[in-house]
C-alpha positions as CSV (number, residue, x, y, z in Angstrom):
1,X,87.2,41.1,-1.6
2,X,87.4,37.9,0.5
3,X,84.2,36.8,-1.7
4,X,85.8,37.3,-4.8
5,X,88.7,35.6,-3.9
6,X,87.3,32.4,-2.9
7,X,84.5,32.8,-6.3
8,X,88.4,32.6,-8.4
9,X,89.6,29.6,-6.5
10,X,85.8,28.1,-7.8
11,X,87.3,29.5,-11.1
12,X,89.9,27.3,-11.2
13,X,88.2,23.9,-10.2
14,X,85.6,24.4,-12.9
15,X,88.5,24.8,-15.6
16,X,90.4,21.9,-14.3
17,X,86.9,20.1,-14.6
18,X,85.8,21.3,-17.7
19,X,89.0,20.5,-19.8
20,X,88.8,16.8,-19.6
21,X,85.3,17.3,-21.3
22,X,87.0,19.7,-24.1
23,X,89.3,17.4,-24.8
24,X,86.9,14.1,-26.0
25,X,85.3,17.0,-28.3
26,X,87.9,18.2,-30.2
27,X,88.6,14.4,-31.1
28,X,84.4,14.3,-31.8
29,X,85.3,17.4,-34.0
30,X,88.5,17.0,-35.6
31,X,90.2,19.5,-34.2
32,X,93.6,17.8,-34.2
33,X,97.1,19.0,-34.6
34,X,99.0,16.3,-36.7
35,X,102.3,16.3,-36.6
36,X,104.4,17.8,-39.4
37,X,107.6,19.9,-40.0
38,X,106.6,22.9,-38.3
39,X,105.2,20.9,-35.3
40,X,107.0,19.9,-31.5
41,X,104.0,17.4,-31.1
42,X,105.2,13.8,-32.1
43,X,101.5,12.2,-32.2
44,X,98.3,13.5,-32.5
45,X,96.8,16.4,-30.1
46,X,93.6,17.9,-29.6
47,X,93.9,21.5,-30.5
48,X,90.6,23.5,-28.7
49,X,91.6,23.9,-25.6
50,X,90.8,27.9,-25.4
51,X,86.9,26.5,-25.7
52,X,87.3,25.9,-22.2
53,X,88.5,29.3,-21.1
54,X,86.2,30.9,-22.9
55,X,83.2,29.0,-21.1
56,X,85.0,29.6,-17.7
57,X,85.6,33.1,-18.4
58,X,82.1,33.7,-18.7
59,X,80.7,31.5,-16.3
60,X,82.8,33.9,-13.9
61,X,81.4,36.9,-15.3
62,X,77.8,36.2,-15.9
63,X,77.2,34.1,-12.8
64,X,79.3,34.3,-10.3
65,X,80.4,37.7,-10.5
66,X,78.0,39.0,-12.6
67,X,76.9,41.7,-10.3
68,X,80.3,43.4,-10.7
69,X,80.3,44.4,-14.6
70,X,77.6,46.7,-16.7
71,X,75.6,44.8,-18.6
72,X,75.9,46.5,-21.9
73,X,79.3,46.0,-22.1
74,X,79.7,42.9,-20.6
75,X,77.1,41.7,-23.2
76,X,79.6,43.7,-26.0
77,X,82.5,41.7,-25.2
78,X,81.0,38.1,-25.5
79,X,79.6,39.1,-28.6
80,X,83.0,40.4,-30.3
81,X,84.9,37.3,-28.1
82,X,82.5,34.9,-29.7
83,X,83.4,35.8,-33.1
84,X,87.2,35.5,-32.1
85,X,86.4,31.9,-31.0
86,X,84.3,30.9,-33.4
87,X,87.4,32.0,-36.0
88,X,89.7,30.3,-34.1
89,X,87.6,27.2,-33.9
90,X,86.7,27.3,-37.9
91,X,90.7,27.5,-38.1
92,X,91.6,24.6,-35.5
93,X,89.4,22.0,-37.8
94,X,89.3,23.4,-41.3
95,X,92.5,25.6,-41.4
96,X,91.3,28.7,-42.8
97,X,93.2,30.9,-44.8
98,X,95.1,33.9,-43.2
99,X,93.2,36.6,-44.8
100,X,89.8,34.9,-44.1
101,X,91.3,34.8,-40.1
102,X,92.0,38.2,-40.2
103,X,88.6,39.4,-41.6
104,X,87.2,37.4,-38.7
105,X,89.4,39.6,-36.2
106,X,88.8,42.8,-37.7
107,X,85.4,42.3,-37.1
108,X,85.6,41.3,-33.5
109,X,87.2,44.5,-33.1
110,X,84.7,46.1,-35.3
111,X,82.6,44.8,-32.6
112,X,84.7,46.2,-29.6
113,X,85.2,50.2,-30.9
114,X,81.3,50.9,-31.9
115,X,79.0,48.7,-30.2
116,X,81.1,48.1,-26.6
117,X,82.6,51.4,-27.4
118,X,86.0,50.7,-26.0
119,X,88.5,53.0,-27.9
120,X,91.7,55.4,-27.9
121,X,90.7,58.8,-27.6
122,X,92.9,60.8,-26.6
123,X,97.1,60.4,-25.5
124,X,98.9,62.7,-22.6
125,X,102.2,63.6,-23.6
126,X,104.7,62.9,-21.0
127,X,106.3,65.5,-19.1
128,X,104.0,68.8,-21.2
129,X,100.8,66.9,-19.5
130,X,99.8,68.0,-23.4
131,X,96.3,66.4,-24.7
132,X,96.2,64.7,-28.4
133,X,93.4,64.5,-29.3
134,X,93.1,61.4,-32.0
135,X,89.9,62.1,-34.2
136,X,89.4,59.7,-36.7
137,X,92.6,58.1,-36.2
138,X,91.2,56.4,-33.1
139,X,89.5,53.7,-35.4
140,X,92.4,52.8,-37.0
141,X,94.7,52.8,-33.7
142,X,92.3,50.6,-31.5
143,X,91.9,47.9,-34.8
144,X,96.0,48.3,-34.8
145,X,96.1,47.5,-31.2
146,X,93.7,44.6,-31.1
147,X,95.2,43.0,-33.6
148,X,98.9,43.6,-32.6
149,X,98.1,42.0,-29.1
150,X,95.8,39.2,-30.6
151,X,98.3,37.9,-33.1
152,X,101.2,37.8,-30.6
153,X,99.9,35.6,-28.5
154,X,98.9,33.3,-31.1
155,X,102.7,33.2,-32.5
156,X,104.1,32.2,-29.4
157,X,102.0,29.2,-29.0
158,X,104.7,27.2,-30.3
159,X,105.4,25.2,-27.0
160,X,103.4,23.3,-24.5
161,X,102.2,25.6,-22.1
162,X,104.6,28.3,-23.5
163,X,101.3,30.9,-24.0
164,X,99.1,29.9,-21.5
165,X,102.1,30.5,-18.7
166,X,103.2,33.8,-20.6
167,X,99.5,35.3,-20.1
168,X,99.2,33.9,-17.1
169,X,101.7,36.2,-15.9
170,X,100.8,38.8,-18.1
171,X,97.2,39.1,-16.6
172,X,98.3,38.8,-13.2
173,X,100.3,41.5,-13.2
174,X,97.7,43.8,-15.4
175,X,95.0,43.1,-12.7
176,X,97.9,44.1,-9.7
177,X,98.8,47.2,-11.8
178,X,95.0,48.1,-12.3
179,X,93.6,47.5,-8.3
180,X,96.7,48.6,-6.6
181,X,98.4,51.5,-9.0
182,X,96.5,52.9,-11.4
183,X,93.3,53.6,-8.5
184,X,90.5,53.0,-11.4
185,X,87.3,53.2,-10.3
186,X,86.1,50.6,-13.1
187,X,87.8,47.8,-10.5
188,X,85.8,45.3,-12.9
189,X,88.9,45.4,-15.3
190,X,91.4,43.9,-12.8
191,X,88.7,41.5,-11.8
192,X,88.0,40.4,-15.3
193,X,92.2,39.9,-15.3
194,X,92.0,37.9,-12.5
195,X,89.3,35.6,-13.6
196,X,90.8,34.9,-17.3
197,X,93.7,33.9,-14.9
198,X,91.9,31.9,-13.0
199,X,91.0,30.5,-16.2
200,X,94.6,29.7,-17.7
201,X,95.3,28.3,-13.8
202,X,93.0,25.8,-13.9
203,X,94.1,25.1,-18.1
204,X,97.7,25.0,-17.8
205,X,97.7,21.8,-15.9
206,X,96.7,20.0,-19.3
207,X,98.9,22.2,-21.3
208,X,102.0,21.9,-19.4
209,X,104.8,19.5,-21.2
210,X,103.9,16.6,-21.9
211,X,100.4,18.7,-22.9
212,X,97.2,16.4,-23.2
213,X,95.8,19.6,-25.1
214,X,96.4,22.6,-27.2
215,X,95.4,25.8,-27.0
216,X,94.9,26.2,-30.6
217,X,93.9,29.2,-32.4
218,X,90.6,29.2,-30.7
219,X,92.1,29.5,-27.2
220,X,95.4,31.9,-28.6
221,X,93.4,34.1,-30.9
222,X,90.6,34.4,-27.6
223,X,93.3,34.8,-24.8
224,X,95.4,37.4,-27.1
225,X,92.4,39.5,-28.0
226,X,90.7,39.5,-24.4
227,X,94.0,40.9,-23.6
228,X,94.2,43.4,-26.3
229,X,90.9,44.8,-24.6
230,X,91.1,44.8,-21.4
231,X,94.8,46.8,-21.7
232,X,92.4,48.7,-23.6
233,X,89.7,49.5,-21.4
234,X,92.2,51.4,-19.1
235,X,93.8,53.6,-22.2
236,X,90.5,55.4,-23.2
237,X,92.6,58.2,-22.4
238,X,96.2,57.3,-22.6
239,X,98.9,58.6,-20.5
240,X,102.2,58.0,-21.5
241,X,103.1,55.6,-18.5
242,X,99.9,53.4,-19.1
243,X,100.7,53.7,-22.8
244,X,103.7,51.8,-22.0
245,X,102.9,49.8,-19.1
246,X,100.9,47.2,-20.7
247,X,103.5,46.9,-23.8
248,X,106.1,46.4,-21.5
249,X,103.9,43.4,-19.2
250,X,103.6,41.5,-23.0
251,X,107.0,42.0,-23.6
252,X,107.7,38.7,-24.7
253,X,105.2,38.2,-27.5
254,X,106.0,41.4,-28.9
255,X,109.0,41.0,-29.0
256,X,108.7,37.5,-30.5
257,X,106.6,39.0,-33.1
258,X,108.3,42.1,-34.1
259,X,111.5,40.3,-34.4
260,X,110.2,37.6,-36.6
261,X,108.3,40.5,-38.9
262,X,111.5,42.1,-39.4
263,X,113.5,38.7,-39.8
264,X,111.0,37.8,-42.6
265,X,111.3,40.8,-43.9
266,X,115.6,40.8,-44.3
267,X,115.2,37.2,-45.4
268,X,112.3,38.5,-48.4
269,X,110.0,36.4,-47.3
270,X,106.0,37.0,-46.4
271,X,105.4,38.3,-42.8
272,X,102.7,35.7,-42.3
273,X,105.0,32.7,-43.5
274,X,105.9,30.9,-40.5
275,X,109.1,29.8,-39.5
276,X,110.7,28.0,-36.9
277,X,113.3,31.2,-35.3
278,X,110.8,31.9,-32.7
279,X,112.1,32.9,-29.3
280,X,111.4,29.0,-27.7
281,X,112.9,27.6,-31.4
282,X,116.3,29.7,-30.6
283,X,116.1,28.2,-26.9
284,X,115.7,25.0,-27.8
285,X,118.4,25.2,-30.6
286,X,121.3,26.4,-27.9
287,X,120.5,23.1,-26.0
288,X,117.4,23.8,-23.6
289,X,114.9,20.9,-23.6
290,X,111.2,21.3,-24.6
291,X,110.1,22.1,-20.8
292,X,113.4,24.4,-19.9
293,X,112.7,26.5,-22.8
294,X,109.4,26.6,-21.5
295,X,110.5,27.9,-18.0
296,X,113.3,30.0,-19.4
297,X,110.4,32.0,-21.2
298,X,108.5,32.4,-18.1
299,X,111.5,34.0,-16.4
300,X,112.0,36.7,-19.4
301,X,108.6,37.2,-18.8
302,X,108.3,37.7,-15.1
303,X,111.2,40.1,-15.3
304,X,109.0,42.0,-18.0
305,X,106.6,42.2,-15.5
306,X,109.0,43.6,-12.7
307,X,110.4,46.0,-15.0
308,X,106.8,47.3,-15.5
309,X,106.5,47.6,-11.9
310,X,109.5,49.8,-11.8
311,X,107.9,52.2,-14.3
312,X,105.3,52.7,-11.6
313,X,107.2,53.0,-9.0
314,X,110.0,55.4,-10.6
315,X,110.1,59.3,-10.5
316,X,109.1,61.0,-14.4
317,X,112.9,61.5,-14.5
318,X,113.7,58.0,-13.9
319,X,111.4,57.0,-16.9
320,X,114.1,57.4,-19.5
321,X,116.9,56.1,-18.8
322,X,114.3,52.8,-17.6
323,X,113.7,52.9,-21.5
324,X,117.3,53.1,-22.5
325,X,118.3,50.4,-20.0
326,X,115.3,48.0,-21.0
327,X,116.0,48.4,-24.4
328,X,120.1,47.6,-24.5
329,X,119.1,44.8,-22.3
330,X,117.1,43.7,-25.0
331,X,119.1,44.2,-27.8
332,X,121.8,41.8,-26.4
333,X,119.3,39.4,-25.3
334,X,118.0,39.0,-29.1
335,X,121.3,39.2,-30.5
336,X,123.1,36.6,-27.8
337,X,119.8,33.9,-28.8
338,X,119.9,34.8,-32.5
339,X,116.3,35.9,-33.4
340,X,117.4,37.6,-36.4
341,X,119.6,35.5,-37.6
342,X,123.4,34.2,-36.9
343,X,124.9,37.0,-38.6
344,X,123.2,39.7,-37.3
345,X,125.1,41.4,-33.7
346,X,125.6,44.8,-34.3
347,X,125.6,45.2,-30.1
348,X,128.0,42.5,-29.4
349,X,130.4,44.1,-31.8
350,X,130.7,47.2,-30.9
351,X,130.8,45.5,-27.4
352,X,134.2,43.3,-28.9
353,X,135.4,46.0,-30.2
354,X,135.1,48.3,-27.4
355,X,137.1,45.5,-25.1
356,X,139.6,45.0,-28.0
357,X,140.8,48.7,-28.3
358,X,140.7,48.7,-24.0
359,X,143.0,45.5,-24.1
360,X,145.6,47.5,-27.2
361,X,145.7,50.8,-25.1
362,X,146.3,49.5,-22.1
363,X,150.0,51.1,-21.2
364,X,150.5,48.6,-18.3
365,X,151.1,45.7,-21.0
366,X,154.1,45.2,-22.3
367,X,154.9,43.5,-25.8
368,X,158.1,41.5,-25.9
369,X,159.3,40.4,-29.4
370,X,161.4,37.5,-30.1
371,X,165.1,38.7,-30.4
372,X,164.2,42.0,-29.0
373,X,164.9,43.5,-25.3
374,X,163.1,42.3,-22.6
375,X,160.3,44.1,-20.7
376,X,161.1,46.1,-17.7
377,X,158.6,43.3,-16.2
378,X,160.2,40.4,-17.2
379,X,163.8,41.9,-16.1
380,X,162.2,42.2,-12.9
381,X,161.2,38.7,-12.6
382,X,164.6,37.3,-13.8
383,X,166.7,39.7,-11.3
384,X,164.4,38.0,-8.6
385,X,164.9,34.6,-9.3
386,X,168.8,34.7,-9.8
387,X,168.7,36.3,-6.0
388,X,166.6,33.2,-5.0
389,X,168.9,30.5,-6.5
C-alpha cells in the first residue's frame, strides 16, 4: 500500500509537469476559449487541459501500476476514453454540434457495455433483499448512466477550477467508500479513483482562479465519463445503498443539471440551450466573487460526500428518513439560491406560512386597538410605573 502511495505522489508531479506542456499546444492547436456572453474568461484561454489527465491517468495505469489491473479491460477503457477525448478535443477547436458530441459519447459507451463488458445487470431491492433482473434494459440503463454522469460534469465547468475541485472530491471519496466499505475484491477500482485524483491534484493548480488553463470539453467530457464507469464497475449488481451512494457523492452536478433541464423546460426552451442560472451563476449573482463561489461549491460538495458516508454508516432503518432529510435540505437550498427561477419557492412558503399562522394563534399576544381597552399586559405595566413614580 505504502508503494502505491508514494507511485500517486509521482502522480501528481508528472501532472504538474506535464500541464505547462499542454498549455503551449492548445495555443499550437487553437483550442482557445474567446471570450463572449456566456463566458467568465475576460481574455483568451487555452481550453485542453483534460489532455493532460488523460496522459497521466494512463501513465499511472499502464506503467506504474500496471501490474494491478486486467489487461483486457484496462485496454477496453482507453479505447472507449479515447474516443471521449478525441470528441472533446474535435469540440474544444472546431465546436461541434451537440448531436455529433453525443454520437461520439454513445459510442464510448458502446465501447464500455460490449467490448469492456461493464454493465447493470441486475438491482437488490432494499429491505425484500429481492433480485431484478434487467434483461435487455441493461443496454439502455448503463448508456443512461454514462451519459447522465458524463454530461454533468461537463455543465458545471462554468468556473475556474469549479469541476476539477468538485471531482476531485468526488473521486476521493468513491476510492474511500470502495477500499474501506464496500470490501471489493476488484481493489483496482478505488486505485483507479485515486490515481485520476492524483491527476486533477496535480491539474487544479493551473485551473484554480485566476486559471492559466481550461479543462474544456476534452478534460470535462473525459473526467465525467471516467466517472460514470468506474461508479459503474461496482454496480454490476446493484444494491440499493451502492445504487445511491455514488448519486449522492455527485450530488452537485446532478443536481446542477437536473435543475437546469427542468428550468429549461418551464421556461420552453431546449434542454441543451445553455444558460447562465447554473449553481456558481446563482452564487455569484447573490454577491460571492469568482473564487468564493468556487469554494462555496466545494463545501456543498464535501457535505455531499459526508452525507454519503452516513448512508454507510446508518442502520437499513435509518436510510429513509436520511433520504427525506437530504432531500428537504435540498429543496430549500435550490429555492434560497434560485435555480429555478425567482418565482419559484414552494418550500419557503409553506415555511412563511407555517410561521405566520404560529405568530396569529399565539394566545399569549394580545391585540390592542386604538380607542379600545387596554391589554391585561399593558394594565400591568402602567399599575407598575405609577407605584414607581
Amino acid at each position: 500500500m505504502f508503494s502505491i502511495i508514494v507511485k500517486l505522489f509521482f502522480l501528481v508531479i508528472i501532472q504538474t509537469a506535464v500541464t505547462p506542456f499542454i498549455r503551449r499546444l492548445a495555443f499550437v492547436l487553437g483550442a482557445v476559449d474567446n471570450p463572449n456572453a456566456r463566458r467568465v474568461n475576460k481574455k483568451p484561454m487555452p481550453t485542453i487541459g483534460g489532455l493532460g489527465i488523460f496522459v497521466t491517468f494512463n501513465i499511472g495505469i499502464f506503467i506504474l501500476l500496471r501490474e494491478q489491473f486486467p489487461t483486457h479491460e484496462a485496454f477496453s477503457i482507453l479505447l472507449a476514453s479515447s474516443v471521449m477525448v478525441l470528441t472533446g478535443l474535435i469540440d474544444d477547436i472546431l465546436e461541434l454540434k451537440p448531436k455529433q458530441k453525443l454520437a461520439g459519447q454513445i459510442i464510448a459507451a458502446l465501447i464500455i457495455y460490449f467490448l469492456a463488458g461493464i454493465r447493470m445487470k441486475e438491482i437488490i431491492l432494499p429491505f425484500s433483499k429481492q433480485v431484478i433482473t434487467l434483461g435487455w434494459w441493461s443496454l439502455p440503463i448503463t448508456i443512461f448512466w454514462i451519459l447522465a454522469l458524463t454530461n454533468a460534469v461537463n455543465l458545471i465547468d462554468g468556473l475556474d477550477g469549479l469541476a476539477t475541485g468538485v471531482s476531485l472530491i468526488s473521486l476521493s471519496t468513491m476510492g474511500v467508500v470502495g477500499y474501506f466499505f464496500l470490501h471489493t475484491k476488484e481493489l483496482y477500482i478505488p486505485i483507479a479513483c485515486f490515481i485520476l485524483a492524483a491527476a486533477l491534484l496535480g491539474f487544479l493548480p493551473y485551473n484554480f482562479h485566476p486559471a492559466k488553463i481550461f479543462l474544456g470539453d476534452t478534460g470535462a467530457l473525459y473526467i465525467g465519463f471516467m466517472i460514470s464507469i468506474l461508479s459503474l464497475k461496482g454496480l454490476k449488481n446493484v444494491t440499493f445503498i451502492s445504487l445511491i451512494v455514488p448519486i449522492i457523492i455527485l450530488g452537485v452536478p446532478i443536481t446542477d443539471t437536473v435543475y437546469a433541464m427542468i428550468r429549461r423546460k418551464l421556461n420552453h426552451k431546449p434542454i441543451s440551450q445553455a444558460d447562465k442560472h447554473h449553481l456558481h451563476h446563482q452564487l455569484m449573482r447573490m454577491g460571492l466573487s469568482h473564487r468564493q463561489a468556487v469554494l462555496c461549491i466545494y463545501g456543498i460538495s464535501l457535505v455531499f460526500s459526508f452525507v454519503s458516508l452516513l448512508f454507510l454508516l446508518s442502520p437499513s432503518w435509518g436510510i429513509w428518513p436520511l433520504i427525506l432529510g437530504l432531500l428537504i435540505a435540498l429543496e430549500f437550498f435550490v429555492e434560497s439560491v434560485g435555480l429555478l427561477g425567482d418565482k419559484y419557492h414552494p418550500l419557503l412558503n409553506l415555511i412563511q406560512k407555517m410561521i405566520n399562522s404560529t405568530r396569529r394563534s399565539d394566545p399569549t399576544v394580545e391585540v390592542w386597538h386604538l380607542g379600545g381597552e387596554k391589554p391585561n399586559q399593558l394594565k400591568r405595566k402602567t399599575s407598575r410605573d405609577n407605584k414607581d413614580n
